[in-house]
C-alpha positions as CSV (number, residue, x, y, z in Angstrom):
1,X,-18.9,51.0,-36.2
2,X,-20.1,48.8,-33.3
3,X,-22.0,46.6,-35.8
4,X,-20.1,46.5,-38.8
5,X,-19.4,42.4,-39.3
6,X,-15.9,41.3,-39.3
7,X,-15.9,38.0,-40.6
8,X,-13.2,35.5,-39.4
9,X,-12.8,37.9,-36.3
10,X,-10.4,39.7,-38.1
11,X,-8.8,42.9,-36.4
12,X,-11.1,42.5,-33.4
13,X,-9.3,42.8,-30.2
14,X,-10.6,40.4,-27.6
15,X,-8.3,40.1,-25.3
16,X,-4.8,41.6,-23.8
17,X,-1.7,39.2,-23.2
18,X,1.7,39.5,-22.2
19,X,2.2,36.1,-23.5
20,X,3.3,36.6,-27.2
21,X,3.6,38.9,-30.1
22,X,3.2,39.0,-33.8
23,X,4.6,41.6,-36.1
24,X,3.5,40.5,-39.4
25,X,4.6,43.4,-41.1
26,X,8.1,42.8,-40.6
27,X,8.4,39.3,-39.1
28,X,8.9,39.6,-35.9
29,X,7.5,37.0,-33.0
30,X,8.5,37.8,-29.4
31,X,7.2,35.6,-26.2
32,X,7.3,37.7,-23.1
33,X,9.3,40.6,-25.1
34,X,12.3,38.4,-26.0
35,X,12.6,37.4,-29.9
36,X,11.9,34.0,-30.8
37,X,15.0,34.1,-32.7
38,X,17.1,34.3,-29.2
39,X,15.0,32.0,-27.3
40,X,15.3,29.1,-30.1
41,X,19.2,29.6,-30.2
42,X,19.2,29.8,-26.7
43,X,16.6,28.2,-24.7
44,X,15.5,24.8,-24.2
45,X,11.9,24.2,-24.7
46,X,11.4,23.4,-21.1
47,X,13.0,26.9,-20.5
48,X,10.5,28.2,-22.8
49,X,7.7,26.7,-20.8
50,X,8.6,27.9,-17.7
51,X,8.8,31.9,-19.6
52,X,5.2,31.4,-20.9
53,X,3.9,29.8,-17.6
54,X,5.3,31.9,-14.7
55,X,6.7,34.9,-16.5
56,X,10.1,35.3,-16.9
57,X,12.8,33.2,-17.5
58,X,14.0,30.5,-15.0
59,X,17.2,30.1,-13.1
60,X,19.2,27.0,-13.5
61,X,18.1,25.6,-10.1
62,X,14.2,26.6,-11.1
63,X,14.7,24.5,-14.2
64,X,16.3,21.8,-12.9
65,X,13.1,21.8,-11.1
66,X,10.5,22.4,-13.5
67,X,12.1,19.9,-16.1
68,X,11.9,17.3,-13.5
69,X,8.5,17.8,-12.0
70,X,7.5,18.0,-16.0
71,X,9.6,14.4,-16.7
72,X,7.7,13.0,-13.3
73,X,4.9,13.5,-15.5
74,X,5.8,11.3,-18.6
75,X,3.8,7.7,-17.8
76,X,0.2,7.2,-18.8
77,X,-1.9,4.8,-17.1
78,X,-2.1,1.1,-18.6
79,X,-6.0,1.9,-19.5
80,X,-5.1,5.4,-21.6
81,X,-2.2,3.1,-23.1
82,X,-5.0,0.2,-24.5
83,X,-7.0,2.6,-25.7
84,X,-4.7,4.2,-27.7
85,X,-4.2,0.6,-29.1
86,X,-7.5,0.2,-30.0
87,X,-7.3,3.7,-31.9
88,X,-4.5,2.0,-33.6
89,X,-6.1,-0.9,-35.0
90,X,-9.7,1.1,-36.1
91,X,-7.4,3.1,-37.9
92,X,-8.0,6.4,-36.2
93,X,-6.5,9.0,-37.9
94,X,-3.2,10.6,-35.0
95,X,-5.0,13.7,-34.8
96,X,-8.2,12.2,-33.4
97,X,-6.3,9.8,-31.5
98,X,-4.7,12.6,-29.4
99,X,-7.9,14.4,-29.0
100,X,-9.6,11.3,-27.1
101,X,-6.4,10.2,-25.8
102,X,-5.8,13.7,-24.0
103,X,-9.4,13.9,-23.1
104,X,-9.2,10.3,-21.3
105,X,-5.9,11.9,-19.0
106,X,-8.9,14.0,-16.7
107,X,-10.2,10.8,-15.8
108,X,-6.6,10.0,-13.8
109,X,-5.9,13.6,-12.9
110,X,-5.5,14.1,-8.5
111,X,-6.9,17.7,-9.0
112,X,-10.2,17.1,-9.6
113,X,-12.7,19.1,-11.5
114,X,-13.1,21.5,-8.5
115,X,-10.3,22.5,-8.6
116,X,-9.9,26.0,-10.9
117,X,-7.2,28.0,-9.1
118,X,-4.5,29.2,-11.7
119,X,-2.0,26.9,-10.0
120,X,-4.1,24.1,-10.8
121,X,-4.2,24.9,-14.4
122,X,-0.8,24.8,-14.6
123,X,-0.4,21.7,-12.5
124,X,-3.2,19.9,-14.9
125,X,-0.9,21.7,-18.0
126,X,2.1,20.0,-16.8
127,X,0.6,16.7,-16.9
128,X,-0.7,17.2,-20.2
129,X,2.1,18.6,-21.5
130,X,4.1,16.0,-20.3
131,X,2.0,13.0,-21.4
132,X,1.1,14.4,-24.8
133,X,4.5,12.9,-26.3
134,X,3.9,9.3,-24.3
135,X,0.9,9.4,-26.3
136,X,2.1,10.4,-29.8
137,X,4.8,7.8,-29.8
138,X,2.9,4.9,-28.4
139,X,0.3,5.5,-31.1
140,X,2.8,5.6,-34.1
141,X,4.8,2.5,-32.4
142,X,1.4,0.5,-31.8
143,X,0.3,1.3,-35.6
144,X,3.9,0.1,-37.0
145,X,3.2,-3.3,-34.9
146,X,5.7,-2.2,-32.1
147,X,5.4,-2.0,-28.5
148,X,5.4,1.5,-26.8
149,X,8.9,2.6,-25.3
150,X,8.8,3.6,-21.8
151,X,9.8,7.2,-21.4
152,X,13.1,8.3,-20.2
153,X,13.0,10.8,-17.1
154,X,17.3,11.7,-18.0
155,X,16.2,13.0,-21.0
156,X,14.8,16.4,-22.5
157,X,11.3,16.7,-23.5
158,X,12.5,17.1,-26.9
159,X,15.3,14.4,-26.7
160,X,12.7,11.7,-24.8
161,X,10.0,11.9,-27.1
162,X,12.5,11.0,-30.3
163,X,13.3,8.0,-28.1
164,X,10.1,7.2,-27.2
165,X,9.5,6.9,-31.2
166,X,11.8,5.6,-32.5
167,X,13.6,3.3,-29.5
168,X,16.4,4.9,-29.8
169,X,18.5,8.1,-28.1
170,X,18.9,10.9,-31.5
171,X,21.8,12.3,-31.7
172,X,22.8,16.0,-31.2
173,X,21.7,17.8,-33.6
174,X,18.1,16.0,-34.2
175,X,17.4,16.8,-30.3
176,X,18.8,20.4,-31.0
177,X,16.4,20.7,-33.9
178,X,13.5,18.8,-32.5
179,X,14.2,21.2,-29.4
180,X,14.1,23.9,-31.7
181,X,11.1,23.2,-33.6
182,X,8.9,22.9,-30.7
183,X,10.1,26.5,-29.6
184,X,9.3,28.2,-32.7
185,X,5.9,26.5,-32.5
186,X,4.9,27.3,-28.7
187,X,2.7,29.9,-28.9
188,X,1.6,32.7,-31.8
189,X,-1.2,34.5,-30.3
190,X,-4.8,33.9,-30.9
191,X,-4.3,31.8,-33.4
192,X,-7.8,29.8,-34.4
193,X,-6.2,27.1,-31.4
194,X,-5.7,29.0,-29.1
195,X,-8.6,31.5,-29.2
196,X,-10.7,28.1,-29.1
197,X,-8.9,26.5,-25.8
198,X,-9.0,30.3,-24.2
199,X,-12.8,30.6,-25.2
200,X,-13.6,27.0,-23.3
201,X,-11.6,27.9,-20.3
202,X,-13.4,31.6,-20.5
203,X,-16.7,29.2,-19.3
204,X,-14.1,27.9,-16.3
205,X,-14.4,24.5,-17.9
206,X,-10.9,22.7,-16.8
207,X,-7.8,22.9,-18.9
208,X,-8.4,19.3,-20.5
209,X,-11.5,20.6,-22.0
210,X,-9.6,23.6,-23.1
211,X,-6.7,21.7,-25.1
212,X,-9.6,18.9,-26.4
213,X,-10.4,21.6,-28.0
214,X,-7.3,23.2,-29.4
215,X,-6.6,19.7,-30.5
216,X,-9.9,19.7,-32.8
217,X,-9.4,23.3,-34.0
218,X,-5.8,22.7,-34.4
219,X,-7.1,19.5,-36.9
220,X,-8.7,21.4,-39.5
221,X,-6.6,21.5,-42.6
222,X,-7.1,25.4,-42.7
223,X,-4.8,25.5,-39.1
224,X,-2.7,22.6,-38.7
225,X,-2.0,21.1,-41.8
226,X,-0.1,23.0,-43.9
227,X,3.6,21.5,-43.3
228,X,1.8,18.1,-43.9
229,X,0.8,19.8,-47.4
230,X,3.9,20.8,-48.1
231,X,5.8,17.7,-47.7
232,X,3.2,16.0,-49.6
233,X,4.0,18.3,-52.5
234,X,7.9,17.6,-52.3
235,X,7.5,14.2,-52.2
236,X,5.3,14.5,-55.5
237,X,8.1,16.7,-57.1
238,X,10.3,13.8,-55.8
239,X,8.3,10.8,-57.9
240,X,8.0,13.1,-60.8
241,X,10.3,13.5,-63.6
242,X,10.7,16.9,-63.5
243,X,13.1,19.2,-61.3
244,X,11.8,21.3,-58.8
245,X,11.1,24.4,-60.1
246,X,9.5,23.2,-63.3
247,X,6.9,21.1,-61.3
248,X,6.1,24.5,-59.3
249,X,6.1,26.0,-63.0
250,X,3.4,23.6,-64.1
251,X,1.6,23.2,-61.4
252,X,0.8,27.2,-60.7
253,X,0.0,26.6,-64.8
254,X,-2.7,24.2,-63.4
255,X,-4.5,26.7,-60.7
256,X,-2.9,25.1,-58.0
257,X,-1.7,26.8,-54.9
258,X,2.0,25.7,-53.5
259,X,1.6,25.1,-50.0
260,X,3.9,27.1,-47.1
261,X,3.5,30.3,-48.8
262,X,1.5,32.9,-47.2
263,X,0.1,33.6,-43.5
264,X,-2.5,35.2,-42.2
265,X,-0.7,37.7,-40.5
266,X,2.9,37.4,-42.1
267,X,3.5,39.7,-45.1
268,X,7.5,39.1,-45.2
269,X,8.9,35.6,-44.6
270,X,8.2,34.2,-41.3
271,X,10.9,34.9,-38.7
272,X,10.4,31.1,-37.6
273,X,10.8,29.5,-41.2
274,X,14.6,31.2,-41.6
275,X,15.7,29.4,-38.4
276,X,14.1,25.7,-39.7
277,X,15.5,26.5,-43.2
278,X,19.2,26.8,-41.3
279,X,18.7,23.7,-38.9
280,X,17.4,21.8,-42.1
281,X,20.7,22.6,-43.8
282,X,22.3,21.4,-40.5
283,X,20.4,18.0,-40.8
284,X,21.4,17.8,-44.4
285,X,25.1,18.3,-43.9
286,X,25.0,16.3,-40.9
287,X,23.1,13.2,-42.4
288,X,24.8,13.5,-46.3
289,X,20.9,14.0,-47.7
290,X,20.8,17.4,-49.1
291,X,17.1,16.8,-51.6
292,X,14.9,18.2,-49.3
293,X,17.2,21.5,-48.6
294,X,17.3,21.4,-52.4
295,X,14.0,21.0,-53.5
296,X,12.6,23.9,-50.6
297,X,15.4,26.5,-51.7
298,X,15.1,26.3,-55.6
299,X,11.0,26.7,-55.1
300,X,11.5,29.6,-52.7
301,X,14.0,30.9,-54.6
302,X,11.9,30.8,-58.0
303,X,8.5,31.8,-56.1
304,X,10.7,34.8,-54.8
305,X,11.4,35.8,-58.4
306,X,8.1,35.6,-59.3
307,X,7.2,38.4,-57.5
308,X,5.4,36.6,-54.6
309,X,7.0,38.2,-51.5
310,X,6.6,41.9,-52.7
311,X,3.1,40.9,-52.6
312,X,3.1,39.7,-49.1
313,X,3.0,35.8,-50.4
314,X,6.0,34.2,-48.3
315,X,7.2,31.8,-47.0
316,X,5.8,30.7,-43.7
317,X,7.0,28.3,-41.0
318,X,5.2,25.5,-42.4
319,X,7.7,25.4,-45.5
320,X,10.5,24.4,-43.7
321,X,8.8,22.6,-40.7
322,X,7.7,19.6,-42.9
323,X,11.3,18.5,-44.2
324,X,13.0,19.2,-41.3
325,X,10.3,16.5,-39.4
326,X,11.0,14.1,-42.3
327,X,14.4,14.5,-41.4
328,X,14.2,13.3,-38.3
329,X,11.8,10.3,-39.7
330,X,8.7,11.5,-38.4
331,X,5.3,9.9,-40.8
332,X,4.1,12.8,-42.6
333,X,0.6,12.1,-40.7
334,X,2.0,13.0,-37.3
335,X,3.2,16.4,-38.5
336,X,0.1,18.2,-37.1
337,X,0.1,16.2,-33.8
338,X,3.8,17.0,-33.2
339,X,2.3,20.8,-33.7
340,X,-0.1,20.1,-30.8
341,X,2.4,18.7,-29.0
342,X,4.3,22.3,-28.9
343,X,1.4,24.7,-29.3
344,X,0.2,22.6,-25.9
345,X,2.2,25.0,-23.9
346,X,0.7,28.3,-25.4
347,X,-2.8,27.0,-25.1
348,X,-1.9,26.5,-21.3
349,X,-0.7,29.7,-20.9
350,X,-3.6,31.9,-22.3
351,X,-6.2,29.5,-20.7
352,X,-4.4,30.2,-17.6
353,X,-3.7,33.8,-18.9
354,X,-7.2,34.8,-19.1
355,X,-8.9,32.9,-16.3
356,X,-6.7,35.4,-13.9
357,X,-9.2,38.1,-15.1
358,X,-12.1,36.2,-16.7
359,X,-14.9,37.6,-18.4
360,X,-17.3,34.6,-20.5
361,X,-16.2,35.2,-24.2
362,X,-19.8,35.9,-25.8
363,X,-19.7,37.2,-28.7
364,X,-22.9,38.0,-31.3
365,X,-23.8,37.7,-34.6
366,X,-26.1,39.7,-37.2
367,X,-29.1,37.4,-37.6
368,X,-30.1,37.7,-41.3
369,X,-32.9,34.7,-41.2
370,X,-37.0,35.4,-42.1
371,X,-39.0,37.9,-39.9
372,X,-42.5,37.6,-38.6
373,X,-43.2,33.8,-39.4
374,X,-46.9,32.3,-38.6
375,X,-46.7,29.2,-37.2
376,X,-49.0,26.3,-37.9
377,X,-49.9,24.0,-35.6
378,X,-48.8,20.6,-36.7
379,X,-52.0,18.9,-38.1
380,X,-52.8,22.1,-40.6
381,X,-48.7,21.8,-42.0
């Protein structure tokens, strides 16, 4: 019925994109028509970019290209760099740092707010995308009492932002795996993040105000924060006494919900969480440290048993995404900012997506509030 309420949106089409695709029913997630399984094997995230941005898949001289016009893009003006110092020593939480950090990068964009043409989006996009990394790492190093690294035009977007963190070049398979993990995490249709950024550039508001926004939406705990649950979790199984699968035991005893299970749209395991849970076993074998590959097998494996999946309870990228970052020795606080920092390029794209054929998103609700008040004039109140 044209009235009846869905609450949350939920099954209301708003939109049509050739962007991505979910098939919760039997995990499946495609961007552009190719499975995300192929393109995180096989594509670099830049590649990835390029597919969601201008629509297919580049050639190697098109990405050599686009990979250097995004690395042209890396530096931050000193001004963006100081405040993100000040952030730093208030104690700003990394989330909220990226939101005002990201917001302050209009303010030294050549475009200019006039400028709304679908190439300027993704002109803007590219900056952001690009500087959205400088920002993350000179935040952590600034909180840790270290000075920001320059970034590193020779090396991938993936491969530069590790540097930029931690001062050094990762090796092979962290790159790889970073790489990887910011694939899986580009885009996932109109998610609460994305539906926000596509709703502010739906107004014709610039792409800045657009990912602002998907930053903040992206913030709440009921979005971004799950893999930052769930590594909070392991690391409590980790100062307990008890093994893995008796702290899960006891703690579903207590009323307590394990984090990384369930999605809102999966109802089999998420296609995205089988390829973290092999590279995690990669980072285990290749570092010596198998606990956290322990620890996220034995719970899935009991939770399995427990009759969770058949009841469309499983596990979802978040799961795996959380040890995998710990892996790499990413804080457990920057988990959700390191989301942003893929999910960036999705938000581009539908902004983008949607402004080709724009129609104001508007939607209405039921009001439910008092009828036919009398007002009284302030004196007789």
């Amino acid at each position: 019925m044209a009235d009846e309420l869905k609450r949350g949106l939920e099954g209301v089409l708003v939109a049509e994109s050739d962007l991505s695709y979910v098939d919760g029913e039997v995990g499946k997630l495609v961007y552009r028509g190719y499975d995300i399984e192929d393109l995180a094997r096989g594509a670099s995230y830049e590649e990835v970019l390029y597919l969601l941005w201008h629509g297919s898949l580049p050639t190697a001289a098109e990405l050599d290209a686009f990979a250097a016009d995004l690395a042209a893009e890396r530096e931050v003006d000193d001004d963006v760099i100081e405040t993100i110092r000040a952030l730093a020593d208030a104690g700003e939480r990394p989330m909220a740092a990226l939101r005002t950090a990201t917001s302050m990068l209009s303010a030294y964009d050549s475009d200019g707010e006039s400028d709304d043409d679908g190439e300027a989006t993704l002109r803007q996009g590219r900056r952001i995308t690009a500087k959205i990394p400088t920002i993350l790492a000179a935040f952590e190093r600034v909180r840790q009492g270290e000075e920001p690294v320059a970034p590193d035009p020779d090396l991938s977007h993936a491969g530069n932002f590790l540097y930029m963190l931690t001062g050094t070049e990762p090796d092979d398979v962290s790159e790889e795996t970073f790489d990887m993990a910011l694939t899986l995490h580009a885009d996932h249709g109109l998610n609460a993040s994305t539906f926000t950024a596509m709703v502010i550039g739906s107004t014709m508001a610039d792409v800045y105000s657009g990912v602002t926004g998907g930053i903040g939406a992206l913030s709440g705990p009921l979005h971004g924060g799950a893999n930052q649950d769930v590594m909070e979790v392991l690391h409590e199984v980790d100062a307990s006494s008890k093994d893995p699968v008796e702290w899960v035991k006891d703690a579903r005893d207590d009323g307590r919900r394990i984090p990384g299970f369930g999605h809102r749209v999966y109802k089999v395991k998420d296609p995205r969480a089988k390829i973290l849970e092999e590279k995690l076993r990669d980072l285990a074998e290749s570092s010596g440290d198998t606990k956290w590959l322990d620890y996220t097998t034995a719970i899935e494996e009991y939770l399995t048993d427990q009759g969770l999946v058949e009841k469309g309870i499983a596990p979802n990228v978040d799961f795996y995404s959380g040890s995998v970052y710990d892996s790499l020795g990413i804080p457990v606080d920057m988990y959700t900012p390191i989301f942003a920092m893929s999910r960036v390029g999705g938000w581009i794209a539908h902004v983008a997506e949607y402004q080709e054929d724009n129609r104001l998103i508007r939607p209405r609700a039921r009001y439910t509030g008092p009828e036919d008040s009398e007002f009284v004039p302030i004196d007789e109140r």
